[in-house]
C-alpha positions in Angstrom: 104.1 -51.3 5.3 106.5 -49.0 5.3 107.3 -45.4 6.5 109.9 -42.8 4.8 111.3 -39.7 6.5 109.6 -36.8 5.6 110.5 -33.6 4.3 112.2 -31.7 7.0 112.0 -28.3 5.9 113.5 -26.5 2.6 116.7 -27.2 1.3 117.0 -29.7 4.1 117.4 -33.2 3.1 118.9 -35.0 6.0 119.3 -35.2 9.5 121.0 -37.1 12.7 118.4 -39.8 14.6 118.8 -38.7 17.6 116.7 -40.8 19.5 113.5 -43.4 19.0 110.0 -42.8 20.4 109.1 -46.2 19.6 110.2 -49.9 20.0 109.3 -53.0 17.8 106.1 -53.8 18.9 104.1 -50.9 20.3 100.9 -49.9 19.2 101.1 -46.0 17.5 98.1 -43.8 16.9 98.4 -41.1 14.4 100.6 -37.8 15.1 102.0 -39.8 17.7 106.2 -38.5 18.1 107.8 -41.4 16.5 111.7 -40.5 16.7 113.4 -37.0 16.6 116.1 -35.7 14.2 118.5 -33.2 14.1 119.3 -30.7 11.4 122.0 -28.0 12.1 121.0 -27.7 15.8 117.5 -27.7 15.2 116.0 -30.4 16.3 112.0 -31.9 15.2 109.6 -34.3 16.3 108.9 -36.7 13.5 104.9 -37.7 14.2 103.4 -40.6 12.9 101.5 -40.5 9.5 99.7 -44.5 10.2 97.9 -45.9 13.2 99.2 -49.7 14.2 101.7 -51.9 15.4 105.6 -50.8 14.7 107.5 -53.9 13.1 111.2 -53.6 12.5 113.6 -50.0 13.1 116.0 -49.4 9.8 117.4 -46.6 11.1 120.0 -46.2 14.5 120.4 -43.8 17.1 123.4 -41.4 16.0 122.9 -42.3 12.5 122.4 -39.7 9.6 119.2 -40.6 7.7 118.1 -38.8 4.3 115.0 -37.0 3.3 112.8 -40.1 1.9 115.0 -42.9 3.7 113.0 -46.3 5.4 112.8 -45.3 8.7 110.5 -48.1 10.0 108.0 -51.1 9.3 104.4 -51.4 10.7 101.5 -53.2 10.3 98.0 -51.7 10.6 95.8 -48.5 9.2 96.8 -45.8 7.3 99.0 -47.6 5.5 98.4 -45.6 2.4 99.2 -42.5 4.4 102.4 -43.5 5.7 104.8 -43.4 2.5 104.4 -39.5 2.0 105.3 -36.7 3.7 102.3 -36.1 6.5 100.2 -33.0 6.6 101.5 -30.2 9.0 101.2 -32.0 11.9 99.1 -31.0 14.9 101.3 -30.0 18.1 101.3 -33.2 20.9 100.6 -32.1 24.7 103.8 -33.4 25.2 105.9 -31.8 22.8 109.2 -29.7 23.5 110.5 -30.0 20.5 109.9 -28.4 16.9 107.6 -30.6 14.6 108.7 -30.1 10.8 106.7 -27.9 8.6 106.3 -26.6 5.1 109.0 -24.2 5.9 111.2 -23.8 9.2 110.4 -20.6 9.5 106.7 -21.6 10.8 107.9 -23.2 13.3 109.6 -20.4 14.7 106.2 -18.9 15.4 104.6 -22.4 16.3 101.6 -21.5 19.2 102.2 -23.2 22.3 101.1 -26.2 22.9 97.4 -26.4 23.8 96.4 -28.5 27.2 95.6 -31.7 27.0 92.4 -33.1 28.4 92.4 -34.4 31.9 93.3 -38.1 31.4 91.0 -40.6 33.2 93.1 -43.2 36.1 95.3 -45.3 34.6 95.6 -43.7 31.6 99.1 -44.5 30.0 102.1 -42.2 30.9 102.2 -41.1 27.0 98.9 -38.5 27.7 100.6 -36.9 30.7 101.7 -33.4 30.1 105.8 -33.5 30.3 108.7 -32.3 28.3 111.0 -35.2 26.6 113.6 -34.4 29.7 111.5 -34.9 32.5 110.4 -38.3 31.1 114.1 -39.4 31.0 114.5 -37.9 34.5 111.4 -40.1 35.8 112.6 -43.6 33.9 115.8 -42.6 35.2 114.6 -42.5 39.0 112.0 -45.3 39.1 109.2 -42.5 38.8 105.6 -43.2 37.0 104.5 -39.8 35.6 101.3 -40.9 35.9 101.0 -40.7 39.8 102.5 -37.5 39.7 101.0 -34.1 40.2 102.3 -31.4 37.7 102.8 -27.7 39.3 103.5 -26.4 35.4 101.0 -25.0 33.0 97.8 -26.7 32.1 99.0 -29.5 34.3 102.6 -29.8 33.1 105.0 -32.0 35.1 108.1 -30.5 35.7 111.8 -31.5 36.7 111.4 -30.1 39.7 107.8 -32.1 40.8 109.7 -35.4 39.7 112.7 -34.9 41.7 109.8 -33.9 44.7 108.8 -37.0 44.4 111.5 -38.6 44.3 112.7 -37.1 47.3 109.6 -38.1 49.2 107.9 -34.7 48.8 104.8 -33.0 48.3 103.9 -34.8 45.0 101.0 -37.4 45.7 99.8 -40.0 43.5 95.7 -40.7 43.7 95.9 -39.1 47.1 97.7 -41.4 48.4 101.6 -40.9 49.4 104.1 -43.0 48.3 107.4 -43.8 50.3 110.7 -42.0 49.1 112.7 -44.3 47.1 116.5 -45.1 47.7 119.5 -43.8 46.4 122.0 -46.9 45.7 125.8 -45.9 46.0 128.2 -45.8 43.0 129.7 -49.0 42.6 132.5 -47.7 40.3 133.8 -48.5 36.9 132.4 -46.3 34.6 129.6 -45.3 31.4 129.6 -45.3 27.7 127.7 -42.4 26.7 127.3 -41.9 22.7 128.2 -39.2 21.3 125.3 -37.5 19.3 123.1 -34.9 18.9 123.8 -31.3 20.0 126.7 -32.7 22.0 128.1 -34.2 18.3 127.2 -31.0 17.0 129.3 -29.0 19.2 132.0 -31.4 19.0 132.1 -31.4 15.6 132.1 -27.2 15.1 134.6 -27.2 17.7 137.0 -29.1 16.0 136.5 -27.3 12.8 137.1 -24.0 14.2 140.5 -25.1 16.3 141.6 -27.1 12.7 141.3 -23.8 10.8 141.4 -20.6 12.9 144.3 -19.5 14.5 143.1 -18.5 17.9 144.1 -15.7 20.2 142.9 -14.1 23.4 142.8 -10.6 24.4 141.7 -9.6 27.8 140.6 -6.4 29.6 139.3 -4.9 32.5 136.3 -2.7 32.6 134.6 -0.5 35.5 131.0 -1.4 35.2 129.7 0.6 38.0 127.3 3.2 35.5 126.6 -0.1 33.9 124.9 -1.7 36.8 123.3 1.9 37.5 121.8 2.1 34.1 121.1 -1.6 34.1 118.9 -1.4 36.9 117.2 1.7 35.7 115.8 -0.4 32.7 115.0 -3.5 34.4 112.9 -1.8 36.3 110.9 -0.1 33.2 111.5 -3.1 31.2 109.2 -5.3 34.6 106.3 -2.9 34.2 105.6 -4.8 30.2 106.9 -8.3 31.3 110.6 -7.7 29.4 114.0 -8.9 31.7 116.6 -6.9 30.6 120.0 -8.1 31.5 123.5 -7.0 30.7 123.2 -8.4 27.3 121.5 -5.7 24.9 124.0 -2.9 26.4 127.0 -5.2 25.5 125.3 -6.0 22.4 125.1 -2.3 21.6 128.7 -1.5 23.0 130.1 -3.8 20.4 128.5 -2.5 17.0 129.3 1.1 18.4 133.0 0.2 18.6 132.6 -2.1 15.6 131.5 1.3 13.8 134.1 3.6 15.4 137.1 2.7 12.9 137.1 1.0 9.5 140.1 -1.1 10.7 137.5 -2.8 12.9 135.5 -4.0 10.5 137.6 -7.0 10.2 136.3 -8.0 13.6 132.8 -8.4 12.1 133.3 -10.8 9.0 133.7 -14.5 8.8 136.0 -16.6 6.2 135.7 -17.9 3.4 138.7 -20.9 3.4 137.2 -22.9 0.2 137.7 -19.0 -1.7 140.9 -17.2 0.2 138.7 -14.6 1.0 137.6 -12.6 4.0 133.8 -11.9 3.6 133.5 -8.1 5.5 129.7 -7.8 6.9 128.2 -4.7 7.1 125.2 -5.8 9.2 125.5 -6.6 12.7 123.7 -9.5 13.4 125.5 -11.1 17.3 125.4 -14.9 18.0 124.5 -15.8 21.6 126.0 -18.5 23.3 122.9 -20.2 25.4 123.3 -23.1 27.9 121.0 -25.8 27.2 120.5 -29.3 29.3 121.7 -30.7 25.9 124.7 -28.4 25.4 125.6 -25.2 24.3 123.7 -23.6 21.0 124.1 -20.0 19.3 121.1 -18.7 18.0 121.5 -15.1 15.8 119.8 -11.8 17.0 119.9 -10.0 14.3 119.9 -6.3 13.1 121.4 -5.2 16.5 122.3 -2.1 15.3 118.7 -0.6 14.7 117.1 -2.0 17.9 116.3 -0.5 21.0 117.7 -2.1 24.3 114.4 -2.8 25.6 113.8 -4.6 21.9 117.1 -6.8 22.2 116.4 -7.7 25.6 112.7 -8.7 24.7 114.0 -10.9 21.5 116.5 -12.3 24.3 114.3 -13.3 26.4 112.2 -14.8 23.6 115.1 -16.6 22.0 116.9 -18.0 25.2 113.1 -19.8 26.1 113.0 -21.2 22.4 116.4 -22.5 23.1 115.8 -24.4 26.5 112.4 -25.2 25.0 113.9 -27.1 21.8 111.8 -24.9 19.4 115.0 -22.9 17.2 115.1 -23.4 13.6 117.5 -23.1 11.4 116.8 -19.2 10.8 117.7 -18.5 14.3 121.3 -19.5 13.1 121.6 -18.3 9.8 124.0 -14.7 9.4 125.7 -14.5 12.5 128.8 -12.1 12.1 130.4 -12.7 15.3 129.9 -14.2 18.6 129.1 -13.0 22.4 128.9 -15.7 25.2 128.2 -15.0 28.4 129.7 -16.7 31.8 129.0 -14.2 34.3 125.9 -15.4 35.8 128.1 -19.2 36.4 131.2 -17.0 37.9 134.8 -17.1 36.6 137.7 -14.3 36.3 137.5 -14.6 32.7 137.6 -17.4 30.0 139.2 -17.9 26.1 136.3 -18.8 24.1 136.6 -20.8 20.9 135.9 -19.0 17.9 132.3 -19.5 16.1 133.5 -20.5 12.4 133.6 -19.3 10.0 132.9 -16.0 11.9 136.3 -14.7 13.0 135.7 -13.3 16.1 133.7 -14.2 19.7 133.8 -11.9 22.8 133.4 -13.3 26.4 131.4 -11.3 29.0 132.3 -12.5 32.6 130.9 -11.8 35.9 130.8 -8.3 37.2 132.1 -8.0 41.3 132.0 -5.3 43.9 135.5 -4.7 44.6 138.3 -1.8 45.8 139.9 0.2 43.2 142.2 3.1 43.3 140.4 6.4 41.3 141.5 9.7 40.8 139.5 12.0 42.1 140.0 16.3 42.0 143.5 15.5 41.5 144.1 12.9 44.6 144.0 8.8 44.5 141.3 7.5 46.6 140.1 4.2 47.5 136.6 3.3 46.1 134.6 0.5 45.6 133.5 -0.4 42.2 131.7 -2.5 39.7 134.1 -4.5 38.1 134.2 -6.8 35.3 136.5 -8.2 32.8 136.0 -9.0 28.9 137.9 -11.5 26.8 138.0 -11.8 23.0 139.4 -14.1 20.9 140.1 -13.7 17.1 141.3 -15.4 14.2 144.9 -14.2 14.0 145.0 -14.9 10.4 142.4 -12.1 10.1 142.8 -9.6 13.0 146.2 -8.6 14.4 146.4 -8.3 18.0 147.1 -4.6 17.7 144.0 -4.1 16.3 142.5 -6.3 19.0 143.9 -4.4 21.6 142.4 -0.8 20.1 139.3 -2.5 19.6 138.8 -3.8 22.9 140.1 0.1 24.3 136.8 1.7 22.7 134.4 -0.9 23.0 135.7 -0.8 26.7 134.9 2.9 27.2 131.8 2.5 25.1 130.9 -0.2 28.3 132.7 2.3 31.5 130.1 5.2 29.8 127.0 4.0 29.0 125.6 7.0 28.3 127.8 7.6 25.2 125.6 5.1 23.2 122.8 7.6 23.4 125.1 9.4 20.8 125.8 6.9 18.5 123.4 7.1 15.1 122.4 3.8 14.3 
């Protein structure tokens, strides 16, 4: 018998094997993950639509497979289930990746998954409660799942409990302890590592953007110091409803105030259209957000910045940033960026020259912000003060954005960031 790849979601009709669930040979029970696959950076969980024994795999890791395309042979029930796109599948325990839907846009709002029932001893490792990570992490050190005791939610085993283990910690398998296992040195020579995924994805959107934009970086400095003031004075009222507000949603809101100031900025906020000759001017301001992942870097859209509070950006944030590191975005969460803001400030770094997100023209680096001295004026006389301070990089498409206009750019959206306050008079 024979099972197809499903639809994936409209207007998708193909996607990158990422990786197999399966081998020739095992035994699969329905809705059981049987590979995952990769469409524009969102990546699903193809479950199984049959119950028996796989036979032969016709698809390879890293290779692009099409809407309807033999995926695999089995033998066994369900047979007459398996050659059509399955219902909406039910979410697995260990799921931490999307599973495909009617639409992608339900899977934005997928529930959690529920907990699984306790599993009885010697229950295979396929029940236990543990994201696709962790399970490489455990093969990786020798580690059965099974015998370890999860500290996450409804049981979950996390990273951190495997590595506990590991290490000879506090994890205990069937109360009994099990000895540390040990490292073995590097021997040398070196690892093949294929290139594919999110990793191939990056690559890939990388090269596109250094082929066709002509890249340039403008850097300035900033005193953050009311920043940090005003900063702290939401985080606190943002804690009392569960919300972490960072830096993010003021930078957010210093850039589409300074974006607005001047209609020579507006250039700033468009993309390109090479296939046309034209530049495509946006008048929303919907800001990309660079977010590292253990898979690589990903840019998910928060949209409609300009009519949000900051206590609403920061909550869609937070909420985006989990759906990252959790595998769950869709391809909404990328659709109608109009320029770019990555953030390496909580890493460290002086400043960076970050590649442009194509076809957008424009992507503006916010680094880390440091106590340090800096000479003021104050009634008239220099003084010696310590400061917030912080420094902001943009780079443009040249072919677009002339570095004068950088350089003004960067001048208001720089006092826009020194005096916080001033966005209280912006009408968005």
């Amino acid at each position: 018998m024979q099972f197809k790849l499903p639809e994936l979601g409209e207007g998708v009709h193909e996607g990158e094997l990422v990786k197999w669930r399966v081998k020739p040979g095992d035994a699969v029970k329905y809705d059981q993950p049987l590979c995952e696959i990769m469409t524009d950076k969102a990546t699903v969980e193809i479950p199984s639509a049959f119950q028996g024994k796989v036979g032969e795999l016709h698809a390879k890791e890293g290779e692009v497979v099409k809407v309807g395309q033999l995926l695999l042979s089995f033998e066994g029930a369900g047979a007459a289930q398996a050659t059509s796109a399955p219902a909406a599948p039910k979410e697995a325990p260990s799921a931490s990746v999307a599973k495909p839907s009617a639409a992608p846009q339900a899977a934005a709002h997928a529930a959690p998954a529920p907990a699984a029932m306790a599993a009885p001893a010697g229950s295979p490792a396929t029940r236990v409660l543990a994201a696709p990570s962790t399970r490489r992490l455990a093969r990786e050190q020798g580690v059965e799942l099974g015998r370890v005791q999860g500290s996450g939610p409804h049981g979950r085993i996390l990273k951190e409990d495997v590595e506990s283990w590991f290490s000879g910690g506090r994890a205990v398998a069937a109360g009994a302890a099990r000895p540390a296992l040990s490292r073995v040195a590097p021997s040398g020579g070196e690892e093949r590592i294929p290139l594919r995924g999110l990793r191939k994805k990056i690559a890939e959107k990388m090269r596109l953007s250094k082929d066709h934009a002509a890249h340039f970086t403008y850097v300035e400095e900033a005193d953050a110091t009311e920043l940090v003031r005003l900063r702290n004075m939401a985080k606190e009222l943002g804690g009392k409803t569960g919300v972490k507000v960072t830096y993010l949603p003021f930078v957010m809101k210093a850039m589409v105030a300074a974006l607005r100031s001047a209609p020579e900025f507006q250039a700033i906020n468009s993309t390109i259209d090479d296939e046309r000759g034209e530049i495509v001017v946006k008048h929303d301001f919907n800001i990309g957000l660079s977010i590292q992942t253990e898979d690589g870097l990903t840019a998910p859209v928060i949209k409609d910045v300009a009519h949000k509070s900051v206590l609403e950006l920061a909550r869609e944030i937070q909420q985006v940033v989990e759906r990252a590191r959790a595998k769950r975005l869709t391809r909404e969460d990328f659709e109608g960026g109009t320029i770019t803001l990555t953030n390496a400030g909580s890493i460290g770094g002086l400043f960076a020259t970050p590649i442009i997100n194509y076809p957008e023209v424009a992507i503006l680096g916010f680094n880390k912000i440091a106590r340090k001295p800096v000479v003021v004026e104050v009634d008239g006389r220099e003084q010696i003060v310590i400061r917030d301070w912080t420094y902001f990089s943009i780079s443009l498409d040249h072919r677009v954005v002339d570095g004068a206009i950088a350089a003004e750019f960067m001048k208001v959206f720089i006092r826009f960031i020194e005096n916080p306050s001033l966005l209280l008079l912006e009408s968005f």
